[in-house]
Every structure is written in C-alpha cells, then in structure tokens.
N, C-alpha and C positions, 0 to 999 in steps of 0.2 A: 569078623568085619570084612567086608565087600573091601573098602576105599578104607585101609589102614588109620587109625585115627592120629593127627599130626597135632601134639599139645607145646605148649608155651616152653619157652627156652629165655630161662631171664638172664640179666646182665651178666654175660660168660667170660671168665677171667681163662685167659693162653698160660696152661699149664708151664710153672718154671718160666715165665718170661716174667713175672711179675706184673703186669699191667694189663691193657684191656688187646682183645684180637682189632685190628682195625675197622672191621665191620661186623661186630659182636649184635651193635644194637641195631643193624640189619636184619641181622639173622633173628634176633628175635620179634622181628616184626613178622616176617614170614611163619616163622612158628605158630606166631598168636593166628595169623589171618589161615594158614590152614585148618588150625583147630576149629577156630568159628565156625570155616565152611561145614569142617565135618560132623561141629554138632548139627547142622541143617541136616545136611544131606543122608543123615544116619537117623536124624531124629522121626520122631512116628506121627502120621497123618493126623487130622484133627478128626475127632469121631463126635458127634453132634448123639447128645443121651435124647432121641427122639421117645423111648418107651415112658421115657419120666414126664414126658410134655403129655403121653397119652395119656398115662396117670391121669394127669390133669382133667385130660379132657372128661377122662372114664366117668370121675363124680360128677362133672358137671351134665354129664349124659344121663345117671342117676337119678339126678334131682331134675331132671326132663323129663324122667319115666315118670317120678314120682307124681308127677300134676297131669298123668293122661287120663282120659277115658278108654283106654285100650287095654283089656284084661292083662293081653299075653305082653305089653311090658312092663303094664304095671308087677307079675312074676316075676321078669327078668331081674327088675331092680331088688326085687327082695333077696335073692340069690345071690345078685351081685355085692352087694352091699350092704348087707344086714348087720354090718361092725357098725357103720355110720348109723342106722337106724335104732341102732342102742343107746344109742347118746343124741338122736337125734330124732323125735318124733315123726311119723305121717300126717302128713294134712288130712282134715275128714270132711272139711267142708266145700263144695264142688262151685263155687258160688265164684268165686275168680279163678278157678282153674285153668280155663281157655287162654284168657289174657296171660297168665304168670306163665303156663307153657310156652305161648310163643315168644314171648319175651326171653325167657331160655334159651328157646330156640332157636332165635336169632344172634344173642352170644355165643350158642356153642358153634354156631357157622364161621364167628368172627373170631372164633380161637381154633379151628382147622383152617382156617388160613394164615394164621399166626406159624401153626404148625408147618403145613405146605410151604409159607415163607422162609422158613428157620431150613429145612430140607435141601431149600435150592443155596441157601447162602452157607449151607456145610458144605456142598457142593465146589461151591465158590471160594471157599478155604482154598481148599485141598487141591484145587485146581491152580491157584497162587503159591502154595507151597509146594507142588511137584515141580511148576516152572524157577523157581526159585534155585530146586535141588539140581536142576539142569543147568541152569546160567551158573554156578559154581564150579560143578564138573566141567566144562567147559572152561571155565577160567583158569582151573587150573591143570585140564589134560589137554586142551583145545574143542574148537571146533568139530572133531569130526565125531565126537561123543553127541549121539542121536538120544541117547535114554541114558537113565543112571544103570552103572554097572549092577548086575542082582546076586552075583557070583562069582566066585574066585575067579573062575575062567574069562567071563565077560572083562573082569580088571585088567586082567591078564594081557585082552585083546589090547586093550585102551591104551598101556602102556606101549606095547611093539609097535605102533605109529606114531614115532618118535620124529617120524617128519610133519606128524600135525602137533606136537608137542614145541620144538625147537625152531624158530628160525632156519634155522641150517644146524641139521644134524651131525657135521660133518668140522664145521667150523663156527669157534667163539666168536669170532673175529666179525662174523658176518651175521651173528644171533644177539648181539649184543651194541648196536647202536654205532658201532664203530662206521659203518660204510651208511649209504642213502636208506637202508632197510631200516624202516623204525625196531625198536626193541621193544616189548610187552606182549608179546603174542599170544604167551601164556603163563601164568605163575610160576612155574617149573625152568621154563625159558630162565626169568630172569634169577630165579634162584640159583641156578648154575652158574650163569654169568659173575655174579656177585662171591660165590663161595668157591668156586672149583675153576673152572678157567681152564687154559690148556697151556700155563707159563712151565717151562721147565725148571727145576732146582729153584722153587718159590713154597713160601707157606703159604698156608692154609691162610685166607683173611678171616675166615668165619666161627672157624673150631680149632682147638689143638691137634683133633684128631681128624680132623677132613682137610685134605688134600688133594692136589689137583692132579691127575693122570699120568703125568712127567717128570711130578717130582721124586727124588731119588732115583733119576736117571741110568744113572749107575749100578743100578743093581738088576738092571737087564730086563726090567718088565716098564712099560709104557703103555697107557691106553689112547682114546677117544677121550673128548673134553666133556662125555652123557657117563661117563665115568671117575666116579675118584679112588683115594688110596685112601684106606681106615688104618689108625693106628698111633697109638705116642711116639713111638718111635720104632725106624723101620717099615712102615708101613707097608699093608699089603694091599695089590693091585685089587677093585673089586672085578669080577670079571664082566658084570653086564650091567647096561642103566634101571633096570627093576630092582635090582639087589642094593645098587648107587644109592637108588632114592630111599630104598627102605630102610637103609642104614640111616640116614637121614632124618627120619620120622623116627627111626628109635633115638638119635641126640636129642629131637626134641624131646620124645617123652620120658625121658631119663633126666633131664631136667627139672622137668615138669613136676615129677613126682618129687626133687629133692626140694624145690621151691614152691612150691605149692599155691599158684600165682592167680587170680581174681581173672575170671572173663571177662572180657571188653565188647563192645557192637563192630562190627564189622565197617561201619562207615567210620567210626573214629579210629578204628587201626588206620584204614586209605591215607587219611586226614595226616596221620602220625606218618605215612609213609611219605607222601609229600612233601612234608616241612623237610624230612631228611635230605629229599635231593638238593647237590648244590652244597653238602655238608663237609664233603671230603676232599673236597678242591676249592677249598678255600685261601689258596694261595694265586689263585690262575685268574684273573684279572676277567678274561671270556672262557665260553661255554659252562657255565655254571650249572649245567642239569645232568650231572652223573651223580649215580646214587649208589652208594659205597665207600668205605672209610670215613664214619664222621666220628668213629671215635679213634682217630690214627694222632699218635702222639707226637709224632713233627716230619717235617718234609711232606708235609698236606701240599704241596703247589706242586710236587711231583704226580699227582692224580691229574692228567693230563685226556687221557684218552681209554677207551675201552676192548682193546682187542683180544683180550686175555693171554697174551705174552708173558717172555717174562718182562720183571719192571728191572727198575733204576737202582732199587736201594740194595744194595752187597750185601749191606749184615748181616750177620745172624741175629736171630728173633722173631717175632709175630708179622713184622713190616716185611722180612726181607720177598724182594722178587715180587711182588704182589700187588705194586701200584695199577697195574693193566688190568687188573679184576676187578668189573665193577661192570654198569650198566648205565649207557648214556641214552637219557632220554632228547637229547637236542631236536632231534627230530619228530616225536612227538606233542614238541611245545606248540600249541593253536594261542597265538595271541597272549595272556596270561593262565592260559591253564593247559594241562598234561592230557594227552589223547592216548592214554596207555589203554591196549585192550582187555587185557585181564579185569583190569580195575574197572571198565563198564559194566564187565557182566558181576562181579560183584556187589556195585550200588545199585544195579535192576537187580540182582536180589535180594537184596537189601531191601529195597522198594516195594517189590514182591511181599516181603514177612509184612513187613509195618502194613499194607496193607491186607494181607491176609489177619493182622489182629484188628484193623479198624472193624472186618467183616464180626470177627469173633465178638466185638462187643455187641455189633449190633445185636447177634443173635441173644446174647445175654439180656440187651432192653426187648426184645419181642417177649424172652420168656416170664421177664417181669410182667411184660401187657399182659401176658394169659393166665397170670397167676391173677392179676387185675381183675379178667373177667369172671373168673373161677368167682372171685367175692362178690359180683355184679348177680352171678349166679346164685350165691348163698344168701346176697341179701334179698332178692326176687322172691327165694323158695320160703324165707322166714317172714317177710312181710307177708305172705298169703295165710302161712299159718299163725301169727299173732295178731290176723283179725277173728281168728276161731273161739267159739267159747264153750268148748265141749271139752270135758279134761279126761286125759286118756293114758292118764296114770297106771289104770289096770289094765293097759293093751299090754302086753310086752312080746319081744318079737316071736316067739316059738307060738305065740296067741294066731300070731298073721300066717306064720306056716304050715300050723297045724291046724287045717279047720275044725275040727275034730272039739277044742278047746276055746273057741271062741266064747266071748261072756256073755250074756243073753242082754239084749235091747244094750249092745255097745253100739256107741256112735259108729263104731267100724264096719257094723253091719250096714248103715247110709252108706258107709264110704263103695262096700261092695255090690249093694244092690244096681246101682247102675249098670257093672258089667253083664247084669241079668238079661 
C-alpha cells in the first residue's frame, strides 16, 4: 500500500488503570475517518463494461443486416450470428423489408448514442472519484499534495513536509488552537494535538501505549511534539514523525483486527466528531469548543486550554499531566458551525462519491434504455417475419452457408435472387 491503511480502534480501555483513556473515543474517531479515507483513496476506479453494451448493439446490428438488400451484409450476418439464426429463422419475404430496416436503423443509432452517452458519464465517474481521492489526501497530509501518492517514495515525499502537514512543526502550542492560529489544518495536525502533545512526565490521553515526546523525562531521551514514545512501560523514544505516525496506524489496526468493527460513511463520522467538541470541558462555564477528554472521568473543568503542556492533574493514571492535550476549535467557530479545514475537504469528498454514484446509476438506466431498444429491434425484426407465409422448416443454417445444399424451389432461393 502506497498511504498505509489506518482501520477502526474501538472503545480502548488504559491498560491496568482500569477505566477509559480520556480521549479514547477521540481517538477512535480518527481511526474510523482515516480508514474510510483510505478505503477511497486505495479503492479502484470505475470501469464502464462498454464490450457488453456492444454486445447489445452487435445483434441489433444483425437483425439490421438481416432485412438488407445488400448481399455482402447480408453474409456478414450469417457469420456473425448463425447461433441466433438457429433458433431464430430468416425473413424471406422482401415486401416490408425497406421499412423494418430503417426502423432498425434508426434504433440502432439511438442505442450508439446511449453507448457514446454511457462512455462520457464513465468518464465522469472517475473524474469525481480521483478528485475525491485528492481532497482526502489533502485532508489529511495538507495542501501541498498535488496528486495521490503512487509509490512508496512519492509517500515518503508527502510525509517530510511536515510544515504543510502541522500548524507549526516546531510547536503544540501554536498547532493546536491555543494562540489566534485556527487548528484543523490537517487531520494529522489535530490527531497529534489530541493524542501526543509535548507535556512533560504526562500520559498518553489516547493509548496506553502512545505517549508524548517528554514523557519519561528522565531517562534522557526527549523529542519534538511530530514525535511520540511507544511502549507500556518504559517507553521508547520514536526517532522520526514517519515512524510516529506509522506506529499509529498500526494501534489502529491491531484493534481493528481484534474488534472487528462495521464501516461507517465518512459524513456521519464528521457529524460524531462534532457533537464530541465541547465534551471534555464540561466543567468550564466558557470556551466550550475543545475536542478531547469526553470520556475523562472527573476534574473535566480542568480541560481549560490547549497548548499541550503539561496539565494540573499529579496522579498517577490515564488523566495524569494531560489536561493540555487536546484541540481548540474556538477559533474556528463561524456563527453556529465549525470552519475546520480538514473536514471541508472531506465532505467535498464525500460529495464527490455520492455524486459519482448518482452518475453510476444513471448509466445503469441508459443501459436498461438499450436493452429497451435491442427489444424494439426484435420486435420490428419479428413482426416483418410473422406477416410471412412461406415455411421454412427445411432451411436450416448449413442450407444458407452451404450453397451447394440448398433445396430446390425454397422460398430462400426468392430471398437470394434479388442480390442477383
């Protein structure tokens, strides 16, 4: 896989603390909404079965030949289609031939354009679904991802611009809603903020085993806040934010795998993200829009502010140090809705899909139309020959191929003297 795939991490219990991480049911919001992306953005273009619509047309082209006065198609069609003229007689009488041909004729025009229709609206899929796989990437690498990654190397690239990825690469404090800088830049962005932080001698809010860069001070390794520490205990420093994240996407899917958890649509995850802000500071009378800690089991009015410091709480456990880790959207509030950027580009592609499937049915009813005409076609070709009254029970088709075998004073011999 190009963009590692990041699955579902359900309700995650803090190893030996007995109860919930304080932003457990954050973290698995992010889990789900990377997965989703990455079923898009992994998933395979739309491929329009154009050969089966030709199919269609083929016999209807057939039973066109069938009613000509033109020797060399009336051959064609015996070649082509001599299974169908097994089961399904030659007209022999020439008497409305002109008329039933062009009546043919003129459906089979209006089912290559059904076709040509069907062609540009595959088109138009796939042209909705690569921009789809782009406003995702983007949502959660940033902006400066031009195309989806196609190879390990291009990922590679995506990730070392870590200043189109972060706020401020450099500082929580300033990536995280804390100062006039809105927070949402990118998914990654505020998954940091929320799980890793740059509090010293603080747990992990998200995992037992993710921790923030500082913590276990003491044991003489320290990172960056695009870095955490993996580990139950002890932890070891990761050395870079590729490695960070990847470990990351492996909590999710080590979850994933144990709980084996239902996909959801990418707009109702948003949806479930939003109701959470507002969840974890529920003690705090104002600023109500940081999102983190809704499942924090008390001293919830200490969730004050987001610079990912360390916090208030001393104890040991899942809470302790860790109130500062989170992500304030105050600044992104417009009036009563959230101007987070990630989340744009995820319900334009959201928008995106749902309209690339309204396309997908359409082409489904065109190909009904031309199965439609295909029967317009077979009823044209059968009313010409059940005004016939010549029975031609002893044609059979090696009769028509073989001239050689033809049966003396057959109606067939009318049907061929014309191209005389």
């Amino acid at each position: 896989m190009v963009i590692r795939k990041f699955l579902l991490v359900t309700w995650l219990l803090c190893v030996g603390a007995g109860r919930q991480c304080p932003s457990s049911a954050e973290f698995n919001l992010f889990c789900k909404l990377l997965r989703e992306a990455n079923y898009v953005m992994h998933g395979p273009v739309y491929v329009y079965d154009e050969d089966k619509d030709k199919e269609t047309l083929k016999v209807m082209q057939v039973l066109h030949n069938a009613t000509t006065k033109n020797m060399k198609e009336f051959q064609k069609t015996l070649w082509d289609m001599k299974d169908i003229f097994q089961e399904h007689s030659l007209p022999t009488r020439p008497e409305n031939w002109e008329k039933t041909h062009n009546e043919i004729g003129q459906l089979i025009m209006e089912g290559e354009k059904e076709v040509d229709k069907n062609r540009n609206l595959a088109k138009q899929v796939n042209e909705k679904i690569e921009a789809a796989k782009l406003l995702l990437a983007q949502g959660i690498y940033g902006d400066h991802v031009m195309e989806l990654p196609k190879n390990d190397g291009n990922y590679m690239k995506v990730l070392e611009n870590t200043s189109s990825i972060f706020n401020d690469e450099n500082s929580a404090s300033k990536s995280c809603g804390n100062t006039q800088e809105k927070a949402g830049k990118t998914l990654i962005n505020d998954l940091f903020c929320v799980c890793v932080g740059d509090a010293d001698d603080a747990q992990g809010p998200c995992h037992p085993n993710i921790w923030p860069p500082k913590s276990w001070g003491y044991t003489g390794s320290t990172g960056n806040w695009t870095q955490i520490k993996y580990g139950p205990d002890y932890p070891t420093l990761i050395p870079s934010f590729n490695e960070s994240l990847h470990i990351m996407e492996q909590v999710c899917w080590e979850n994933m795998t144990e709980n084996n958890v239902k996909s959801e649509n990418i707009t109702a995850l948003l949806e479930q993200y939003v109701s959470l802000i507002g969840k974890g500071n529920g003690g705090v009378k104002q600023n109500k829009n940081i999102f983190g800690h809704s499942t924090r089991s008390k001293n919830r009015g200490q969730v004050k502010e987001c610079d990912g410091q360390q916090g208030n709480w001393h104890h040991n456990g899942p809470e302790k140090k860790n109130d500062k880790t989170c992500v304030d959207y105050t600044h992104n509030l417009q009036g009563k809705k959230y101007d987070i950027p990630w989340h744009n580009k995820f319900r334009e592609a959201a928008e995106k899909m749902k309209e690339a499937k309204t396309i997908k049915v359409r082409i489904l009813k065109k190909r009904a139309a031309l199965l439609l005409l295909k029967t317009k076609v077979w009823a044209a070709y059968n009313r010409e020959k059940d005004d016939e009254t010549s029975n031609l029970d002893d044609v059979n088709l090696s009769n028509l191929l073989d001239g050689t075998q033809l049966p003396s004073f057959s109606p067939l011999l009318s049907y061929l003297s014309i191209f005389l």
